[in-house]
C-alpha positions as CSV (number, residue, x, y, z in Angstrom):
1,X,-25.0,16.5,-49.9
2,X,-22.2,14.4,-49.7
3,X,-19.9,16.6,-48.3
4,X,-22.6,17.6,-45.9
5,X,-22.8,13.8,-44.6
6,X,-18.8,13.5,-44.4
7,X,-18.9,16.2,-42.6
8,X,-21.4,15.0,-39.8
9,X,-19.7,11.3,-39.9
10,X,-16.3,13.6,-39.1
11,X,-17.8,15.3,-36.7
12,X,-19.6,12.1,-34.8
13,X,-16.7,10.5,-34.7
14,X,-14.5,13.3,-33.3
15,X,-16.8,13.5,-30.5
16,X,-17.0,9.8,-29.9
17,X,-13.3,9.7,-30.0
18,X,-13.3,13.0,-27.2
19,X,-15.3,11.0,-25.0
20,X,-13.3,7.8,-25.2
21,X,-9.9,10.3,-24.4
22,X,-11.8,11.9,-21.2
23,X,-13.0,8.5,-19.8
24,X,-9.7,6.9,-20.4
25,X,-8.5,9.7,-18.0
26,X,-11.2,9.7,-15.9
27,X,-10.8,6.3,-15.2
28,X,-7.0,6.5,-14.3
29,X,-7.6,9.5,-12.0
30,X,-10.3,7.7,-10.3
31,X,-8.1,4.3,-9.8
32,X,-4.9,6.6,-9.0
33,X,-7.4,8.6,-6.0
34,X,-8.1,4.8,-5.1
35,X,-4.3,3.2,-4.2
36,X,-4.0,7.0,-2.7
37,X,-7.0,6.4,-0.2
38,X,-5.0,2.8,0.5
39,X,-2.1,4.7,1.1
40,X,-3.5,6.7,3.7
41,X,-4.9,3.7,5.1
42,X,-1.5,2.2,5.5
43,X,0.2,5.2,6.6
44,X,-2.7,5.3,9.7
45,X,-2.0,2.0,10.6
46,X,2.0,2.7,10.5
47,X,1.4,6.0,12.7
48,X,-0.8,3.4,15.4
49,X,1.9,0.5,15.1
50,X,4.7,2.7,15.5
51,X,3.2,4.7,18.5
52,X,2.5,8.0,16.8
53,X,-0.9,7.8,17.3
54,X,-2.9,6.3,20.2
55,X,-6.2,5.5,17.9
56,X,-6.9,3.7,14.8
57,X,-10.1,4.3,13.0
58,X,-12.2,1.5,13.1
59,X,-15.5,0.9,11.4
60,X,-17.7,-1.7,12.9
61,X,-19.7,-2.9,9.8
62,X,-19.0,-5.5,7.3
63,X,-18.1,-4.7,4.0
64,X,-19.7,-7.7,3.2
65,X,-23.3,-6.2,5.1
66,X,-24.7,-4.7,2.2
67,X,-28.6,-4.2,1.6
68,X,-29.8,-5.6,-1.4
69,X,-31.1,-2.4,-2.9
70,X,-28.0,-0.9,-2.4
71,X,-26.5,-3.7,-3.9
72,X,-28.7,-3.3,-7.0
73,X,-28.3,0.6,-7.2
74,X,-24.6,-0.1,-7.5
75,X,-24.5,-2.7,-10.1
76,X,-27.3,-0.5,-12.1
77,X,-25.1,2.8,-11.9
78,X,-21.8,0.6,-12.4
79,X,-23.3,-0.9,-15.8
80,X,-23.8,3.0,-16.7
81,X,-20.9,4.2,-16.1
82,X,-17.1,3.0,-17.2
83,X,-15.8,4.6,-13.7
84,X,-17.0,2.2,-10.5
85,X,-19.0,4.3,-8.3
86,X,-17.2,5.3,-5.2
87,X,-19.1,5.6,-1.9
88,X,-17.7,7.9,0.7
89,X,-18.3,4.7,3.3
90,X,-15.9,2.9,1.7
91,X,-13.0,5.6,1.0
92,X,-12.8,6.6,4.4
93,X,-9.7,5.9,6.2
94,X,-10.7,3.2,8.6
95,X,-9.7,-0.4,9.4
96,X,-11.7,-3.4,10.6
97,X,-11.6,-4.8,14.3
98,X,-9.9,-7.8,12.8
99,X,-6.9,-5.1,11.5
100,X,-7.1,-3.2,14.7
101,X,-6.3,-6.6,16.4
102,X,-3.6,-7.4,14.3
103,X,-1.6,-3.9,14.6
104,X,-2.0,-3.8,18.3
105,X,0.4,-6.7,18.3
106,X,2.9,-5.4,16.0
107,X,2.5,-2.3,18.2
108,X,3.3,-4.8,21.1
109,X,6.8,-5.8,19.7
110,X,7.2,-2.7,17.7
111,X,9.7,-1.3,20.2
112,X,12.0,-4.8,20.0
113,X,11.7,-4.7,16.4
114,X,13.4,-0.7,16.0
115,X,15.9,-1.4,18.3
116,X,17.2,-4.5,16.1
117,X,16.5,-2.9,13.2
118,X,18.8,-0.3,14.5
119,X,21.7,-2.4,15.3
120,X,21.4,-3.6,11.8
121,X,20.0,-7.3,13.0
122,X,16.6,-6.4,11.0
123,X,16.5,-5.4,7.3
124,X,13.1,-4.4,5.4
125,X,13.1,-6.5,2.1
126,X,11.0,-4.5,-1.1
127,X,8.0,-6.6,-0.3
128,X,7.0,-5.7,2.9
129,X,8.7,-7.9,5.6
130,X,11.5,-7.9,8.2
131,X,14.6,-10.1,7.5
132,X,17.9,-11.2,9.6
133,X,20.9,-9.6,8.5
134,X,24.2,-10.6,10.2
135,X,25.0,-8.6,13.3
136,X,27.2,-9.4,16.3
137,X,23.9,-9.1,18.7
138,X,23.0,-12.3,17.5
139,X,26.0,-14.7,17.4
140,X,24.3,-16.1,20.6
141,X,22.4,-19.2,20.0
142,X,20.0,-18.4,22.0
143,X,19.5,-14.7,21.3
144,X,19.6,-15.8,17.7
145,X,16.3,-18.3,18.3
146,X,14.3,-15.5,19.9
147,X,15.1,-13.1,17.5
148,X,14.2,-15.7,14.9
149,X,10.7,-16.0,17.1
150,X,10.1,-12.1,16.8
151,X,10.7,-12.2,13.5
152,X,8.3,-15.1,12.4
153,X,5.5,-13.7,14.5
154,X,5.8,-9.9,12.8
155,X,5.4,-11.7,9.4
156,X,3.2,-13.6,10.2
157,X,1.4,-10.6,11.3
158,X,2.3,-8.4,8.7
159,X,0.9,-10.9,6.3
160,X,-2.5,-11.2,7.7
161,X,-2.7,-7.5,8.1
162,X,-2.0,-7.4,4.3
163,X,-4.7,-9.4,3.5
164,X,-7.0,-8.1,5.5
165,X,-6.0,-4.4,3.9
166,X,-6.6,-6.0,0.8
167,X,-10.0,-7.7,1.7
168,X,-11.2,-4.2,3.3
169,X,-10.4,-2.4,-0.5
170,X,-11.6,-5.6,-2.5
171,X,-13.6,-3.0,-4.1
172,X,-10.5,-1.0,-5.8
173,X,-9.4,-2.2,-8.8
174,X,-5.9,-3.7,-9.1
175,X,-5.8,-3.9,-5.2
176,X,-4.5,-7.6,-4.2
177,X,-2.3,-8.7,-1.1
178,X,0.7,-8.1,-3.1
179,X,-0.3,-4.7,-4.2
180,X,-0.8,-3.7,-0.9
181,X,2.6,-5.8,0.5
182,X,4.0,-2.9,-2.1
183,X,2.4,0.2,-0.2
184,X,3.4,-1.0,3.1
185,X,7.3,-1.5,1.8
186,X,7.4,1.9,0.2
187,X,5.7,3.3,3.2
188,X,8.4,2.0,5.0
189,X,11.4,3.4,3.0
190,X,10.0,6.9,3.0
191,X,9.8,6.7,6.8
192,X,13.8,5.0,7.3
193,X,15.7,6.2,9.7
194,X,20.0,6.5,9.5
195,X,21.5,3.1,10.2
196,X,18.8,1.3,9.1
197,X,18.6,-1.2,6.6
198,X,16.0,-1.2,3.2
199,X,15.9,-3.4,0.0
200,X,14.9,-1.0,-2.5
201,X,12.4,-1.9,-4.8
202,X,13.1,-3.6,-7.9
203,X,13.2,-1.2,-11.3
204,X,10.1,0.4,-12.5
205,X,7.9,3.2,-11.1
206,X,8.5,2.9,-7.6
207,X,12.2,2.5,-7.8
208,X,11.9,5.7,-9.8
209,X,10.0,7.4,-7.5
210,X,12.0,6.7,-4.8
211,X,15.5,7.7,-6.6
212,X,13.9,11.1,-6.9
213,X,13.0,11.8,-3.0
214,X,14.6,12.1,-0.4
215,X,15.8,8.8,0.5
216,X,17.1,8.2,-3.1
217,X,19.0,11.6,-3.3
218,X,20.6,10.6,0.5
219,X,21.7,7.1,-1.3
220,X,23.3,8.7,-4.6
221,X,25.2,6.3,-6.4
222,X,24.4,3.7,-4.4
223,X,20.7,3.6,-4.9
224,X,20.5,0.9,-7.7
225,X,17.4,-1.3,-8.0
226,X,16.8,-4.2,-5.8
227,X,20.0,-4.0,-3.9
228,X,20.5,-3.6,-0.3
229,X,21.5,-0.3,1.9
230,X,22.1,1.3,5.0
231,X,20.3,4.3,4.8
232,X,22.7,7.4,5.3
């Protein structure tokens, strides 16, 4: 009888210890399939801003117009289950009017902004935002002060986009403005063009991710965390 109840108490605990494994997982894929459907987003807004594309998705609701019983049916199904409860509304790739607004201006300037970047006058630091880099186009006191202009009013735009990018996926766990800073600077890197000029990112996953594509393998030796190149 004994051995018999070991047995069972094995066995319960096997299973328990099964399920605890699978959710683990199941909760990684799921927040992994969530920074993905953030990535998209950023690489649609990327396409619009950089003229690729001529539309960018836009839905008109609120994320914050929820019904109540909705409300309730989430936080209900949320307290059953470990994985939060993705709605299709809110993982399709869209932006907000407020986004749309903001990435019609850097679409605006975009133009300016790839020409200096070109020359070398613009570098892309590892968080997201353009920076001056010394360049003869620019001795000019002048020219220098209305670069200095463009330059404020893309971060400043690139920053509210951010946020707003953030605020739109509030829902996702571990999304935050800096997460999402992070997705727009990789973005970025992957889509670098020959002459330009990239902060890589600082060591850790995305630094390794990057050494092992394309832009990393082009780099070679030089590709060392955190530094600054000129992409081949």
């Amino acid at each position: 009888m004994r051995k018999f109840m070991i047995i069972c108490v094995a066995t319960v605990l096997a299973v328990a210890l099964g399920c605890v494994i699978r959710t683990e997982h199941k909760i990684e894929a799921h927040i992994t399939m969530d920074i993905r459907h953030v990535a998209e987003q950023v690489e649609t807004v990327l396409d619009y801003v950089e003229g690729k594309t001529d539309e960018l998705p836009v839905s008109e609701e609120s994320p914050d117009a929820e019904s109540e019983p909705v409300s309730e049916l989430r936080r209900i199904l949320n307290a059953l289950n470990p994985i939060q409860t993705a709605y299709a509304s809110e993982l399709s790739v869209t932006t907000s009017p407020l986004a749309r607004e903001i990435a019609e201006k850097m679409r605006a300037r975009n133009s300016k902004i790839e020409s200096l970047k070109k020359q070398g006058c613009l570098g892309e630091t590892n968080r997201g935002y353009v920076e001056l880099r010394d360049c003869d186009a620019v001795k000019d006191a002048d020219k220098r002060n209305e670069v200095q202009k463009l330059i404020a009013d893309e971060n400043k735009d690139r920053k509210a986009l951010y946020a707003e990018i953030a605020r739109l996926n509030r829902q996702i766990e571990g999304i935050n403005v800096g997460k999402v800073e992070n997705i727009f600077a990789m973005q970025r890197l992957r889509r670098a063009k020959s002459g330009e000029i990239f902060q890589l990112p600082p060591a850790g996953a995305d630094f390794d991710a990057i050494k092992n594509e394309n832009v990393g393998k082009k780099l070679g030796d030089k590709c060392v965390p955190g530094t600054w190149v000129t992409i081949p």
